[in-house]
One Martini backbone bead per residue (centre of mass of N, CA, C, O) as a GRO file, in nm:
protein
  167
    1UNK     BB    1  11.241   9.261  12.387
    2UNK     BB    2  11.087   8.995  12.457
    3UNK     BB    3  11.187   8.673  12.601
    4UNK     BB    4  11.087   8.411  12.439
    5UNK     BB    5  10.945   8.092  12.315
    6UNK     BB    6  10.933   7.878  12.003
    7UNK     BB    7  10.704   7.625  11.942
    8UNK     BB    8  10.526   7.404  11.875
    9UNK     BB    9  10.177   7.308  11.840
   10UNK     BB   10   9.982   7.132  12.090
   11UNK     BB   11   9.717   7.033  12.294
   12UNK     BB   12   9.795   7.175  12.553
   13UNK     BB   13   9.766   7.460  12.362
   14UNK     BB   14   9.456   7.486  12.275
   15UNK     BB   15   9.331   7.658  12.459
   16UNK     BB   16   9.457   7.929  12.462
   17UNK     BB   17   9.408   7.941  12.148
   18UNK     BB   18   9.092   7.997  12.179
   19UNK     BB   19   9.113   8.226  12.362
   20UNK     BB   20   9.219   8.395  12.130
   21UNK     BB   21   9.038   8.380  11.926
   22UNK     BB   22   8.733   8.443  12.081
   23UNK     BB   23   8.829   8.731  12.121
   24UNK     BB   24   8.816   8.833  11.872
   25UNK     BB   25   8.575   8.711  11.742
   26UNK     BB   26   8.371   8.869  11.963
   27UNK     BB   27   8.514   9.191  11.928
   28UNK     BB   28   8.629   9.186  11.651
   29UNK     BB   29   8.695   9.213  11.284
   30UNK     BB   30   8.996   9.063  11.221
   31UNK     BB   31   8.799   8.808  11.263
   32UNK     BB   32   8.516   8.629  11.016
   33UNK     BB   33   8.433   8.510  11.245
   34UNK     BB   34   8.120   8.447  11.467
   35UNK     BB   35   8.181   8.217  11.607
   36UNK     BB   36   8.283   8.014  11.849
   37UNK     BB   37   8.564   7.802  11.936
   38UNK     BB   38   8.565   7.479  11.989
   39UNK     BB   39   8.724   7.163  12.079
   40UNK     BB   40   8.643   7.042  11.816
   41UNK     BB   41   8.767   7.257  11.629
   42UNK     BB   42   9.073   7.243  11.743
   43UNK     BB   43   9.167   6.948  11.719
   44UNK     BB   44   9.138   6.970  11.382
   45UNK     BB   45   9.324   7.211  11.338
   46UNK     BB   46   9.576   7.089  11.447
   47UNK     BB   47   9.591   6.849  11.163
   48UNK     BB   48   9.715   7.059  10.954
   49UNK     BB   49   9.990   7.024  11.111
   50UNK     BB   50  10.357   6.976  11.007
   51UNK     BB   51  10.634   6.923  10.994
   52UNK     BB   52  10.768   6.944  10.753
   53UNK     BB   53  10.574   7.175  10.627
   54UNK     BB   54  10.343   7.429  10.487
   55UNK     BB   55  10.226   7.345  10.749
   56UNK     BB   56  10.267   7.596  11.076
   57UNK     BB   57  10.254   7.596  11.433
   58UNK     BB   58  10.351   7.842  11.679
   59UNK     BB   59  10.436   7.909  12.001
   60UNK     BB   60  10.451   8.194  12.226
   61UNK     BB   61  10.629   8.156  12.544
   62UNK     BB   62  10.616   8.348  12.842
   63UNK     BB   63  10.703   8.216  13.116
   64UNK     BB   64  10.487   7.967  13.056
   65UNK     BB   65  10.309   8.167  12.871
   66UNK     BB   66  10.115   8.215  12.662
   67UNK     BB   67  10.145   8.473  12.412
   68UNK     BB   68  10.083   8.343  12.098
   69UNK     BB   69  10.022   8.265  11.727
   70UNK     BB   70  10.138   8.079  11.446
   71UNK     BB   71  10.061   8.064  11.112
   72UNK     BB   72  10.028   7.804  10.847
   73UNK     BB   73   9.831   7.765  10.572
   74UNK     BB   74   9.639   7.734  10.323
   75UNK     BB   75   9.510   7.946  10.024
   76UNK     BB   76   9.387   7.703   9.885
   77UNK     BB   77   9.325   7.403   9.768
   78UNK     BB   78   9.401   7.405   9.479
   79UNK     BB   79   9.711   7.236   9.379
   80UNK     BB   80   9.777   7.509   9.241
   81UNK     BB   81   9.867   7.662   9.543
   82UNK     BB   82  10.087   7.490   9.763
   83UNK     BB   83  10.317   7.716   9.714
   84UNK     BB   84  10.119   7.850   9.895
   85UNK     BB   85  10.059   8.074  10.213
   86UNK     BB   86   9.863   8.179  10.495
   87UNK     BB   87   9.900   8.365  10.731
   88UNK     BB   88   9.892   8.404  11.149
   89UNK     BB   89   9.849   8.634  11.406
   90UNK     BB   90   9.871   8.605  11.758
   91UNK     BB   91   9.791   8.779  12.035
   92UNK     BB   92   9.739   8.893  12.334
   93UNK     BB   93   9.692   9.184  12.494
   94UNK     BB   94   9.948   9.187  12.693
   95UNK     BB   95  10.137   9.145  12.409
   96UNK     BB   96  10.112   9.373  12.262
   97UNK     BB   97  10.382   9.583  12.113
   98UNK     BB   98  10.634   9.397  12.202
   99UNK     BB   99  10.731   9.198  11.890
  100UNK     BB  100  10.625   8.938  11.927
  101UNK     BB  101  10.519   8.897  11.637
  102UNK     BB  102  10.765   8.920  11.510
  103UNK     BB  103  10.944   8.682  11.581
  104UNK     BB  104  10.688   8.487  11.495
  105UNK     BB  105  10.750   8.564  11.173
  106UNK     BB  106  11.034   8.495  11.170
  107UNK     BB  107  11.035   8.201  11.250
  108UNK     BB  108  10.843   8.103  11.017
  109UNK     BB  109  10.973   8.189  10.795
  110UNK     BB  110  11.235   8.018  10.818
  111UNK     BB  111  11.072   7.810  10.778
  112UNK     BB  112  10.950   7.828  10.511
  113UNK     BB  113  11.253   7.817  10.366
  114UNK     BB  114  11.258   7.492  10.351
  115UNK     BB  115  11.003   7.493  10.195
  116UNK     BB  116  10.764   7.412   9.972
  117UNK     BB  117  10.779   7.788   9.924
  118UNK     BB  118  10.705   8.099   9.759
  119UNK     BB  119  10.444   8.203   9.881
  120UNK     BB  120  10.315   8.450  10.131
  121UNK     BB  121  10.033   8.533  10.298
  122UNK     BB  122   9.840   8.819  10.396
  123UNK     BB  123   9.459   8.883  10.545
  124UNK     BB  124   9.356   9.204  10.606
  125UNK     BB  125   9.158   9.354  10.810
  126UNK     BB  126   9.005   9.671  10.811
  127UNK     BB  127   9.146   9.830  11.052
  128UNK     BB  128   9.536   9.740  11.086
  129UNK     BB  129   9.761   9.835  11.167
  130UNK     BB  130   9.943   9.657  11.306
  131UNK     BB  131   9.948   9.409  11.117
  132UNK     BB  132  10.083   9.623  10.878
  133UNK     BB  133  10.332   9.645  11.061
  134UNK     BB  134  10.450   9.376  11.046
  135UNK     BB  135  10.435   9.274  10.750
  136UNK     BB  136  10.653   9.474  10.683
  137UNK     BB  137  10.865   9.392  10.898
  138UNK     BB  138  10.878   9.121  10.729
  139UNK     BB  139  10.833   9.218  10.379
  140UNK     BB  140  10.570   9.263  10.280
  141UNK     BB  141  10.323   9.353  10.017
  142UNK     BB  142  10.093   9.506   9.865
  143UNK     BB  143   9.844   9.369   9.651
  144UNK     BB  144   9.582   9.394   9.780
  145UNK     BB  145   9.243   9.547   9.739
  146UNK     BB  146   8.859   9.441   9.914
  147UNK     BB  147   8.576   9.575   9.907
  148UNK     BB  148   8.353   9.515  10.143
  149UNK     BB  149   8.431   9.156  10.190
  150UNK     BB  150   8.274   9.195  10.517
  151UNK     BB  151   8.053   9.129  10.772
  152UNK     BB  152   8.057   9.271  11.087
  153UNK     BB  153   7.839   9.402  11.336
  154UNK     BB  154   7.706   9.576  11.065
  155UNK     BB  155   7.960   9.585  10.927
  156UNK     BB  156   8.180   9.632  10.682
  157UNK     BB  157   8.505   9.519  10.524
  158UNK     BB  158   8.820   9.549  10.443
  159UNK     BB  159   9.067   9.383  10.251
  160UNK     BB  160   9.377   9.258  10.214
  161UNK     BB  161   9.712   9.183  10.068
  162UNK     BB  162  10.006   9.013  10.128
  163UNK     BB  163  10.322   8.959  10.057
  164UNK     BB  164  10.571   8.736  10.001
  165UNK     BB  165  10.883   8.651   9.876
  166UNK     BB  166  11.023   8.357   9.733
  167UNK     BB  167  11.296   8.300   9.506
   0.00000   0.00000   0.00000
């Protein structure tokens, strides 16, 4: 497993994160984003992130470059949700398969057990071995099956809910 380094994300990491996010939206059905995030929905994205709290993003990287990034979000707005979060995992494809992800997401779940979070959910677009396979050896559960749930490319897809529990 490579030595990262996973900091906060800050603004000078946008671009980066951008980038990675619309190689998705663009190629795969991963994201259910249809348009590419420009540089003014990236800075709006940013601000619902702070330290100590259960919104929180963090970069990893090798050697000086980015090469992937976690986050905890809101899991629904209505305020009896608040103590639930849903993260989400990305990284470059030249950094996929090699741990990467475990430890951003081990990472994120240590932080996270410190705030006043219960449930931790992962909403995954099938199929997507790897990414069942991350939220698996991070201790989720699958809670939920919902079929052919979002269309892109001209195709359905199904997503899960993996659940992770603080108790």
């Amino acid at each position: 497993m490579p030595k990262i380094d996973i900091i906060p994300a800050a603004s000078g990491h946008l671009l980066a994160i951008k980038d990675i996010y619309n190689h998705y939206i663009a190629t795969t059905h991963i994201n259910f984003e249809t348009t590419p995030y420009d540089d003014e929905y990236m800075q709006k994205w940013l601000q619902q992130f702070a330290q100590n709290s259960r919104h929180q993003a963090f970069v990893a990287l090798s050697n000086g470059e980015l090469v992937g990034f976690a986050m905890s979000q809101a899991f629904r707005p209505k305020p009896a949700y608040s103590t639930s979060v849903e993260i989400t995992v990305y990284l470059t494809q030249n950094a996929a398969g090699k741990g990467l992800g475990k430890q951003l997401g081990q990472h994120l779940l240590a932080i996270l057990a410190t705030q006043d979070v219960h449930r931790v959910f992962a909403c995954i677009a099938l199929p997507n071995d790897a990414s069942i396979g991350l939220h698996k050896s991070l201790g989720f559960s699958q809670t939920a099956h919902l079929t052919e749930v979002g269309r892109k490319f001209g195709n359905y897809y199904d997503v899960v809910y993996l659940e992770y529990k603080f108790d």
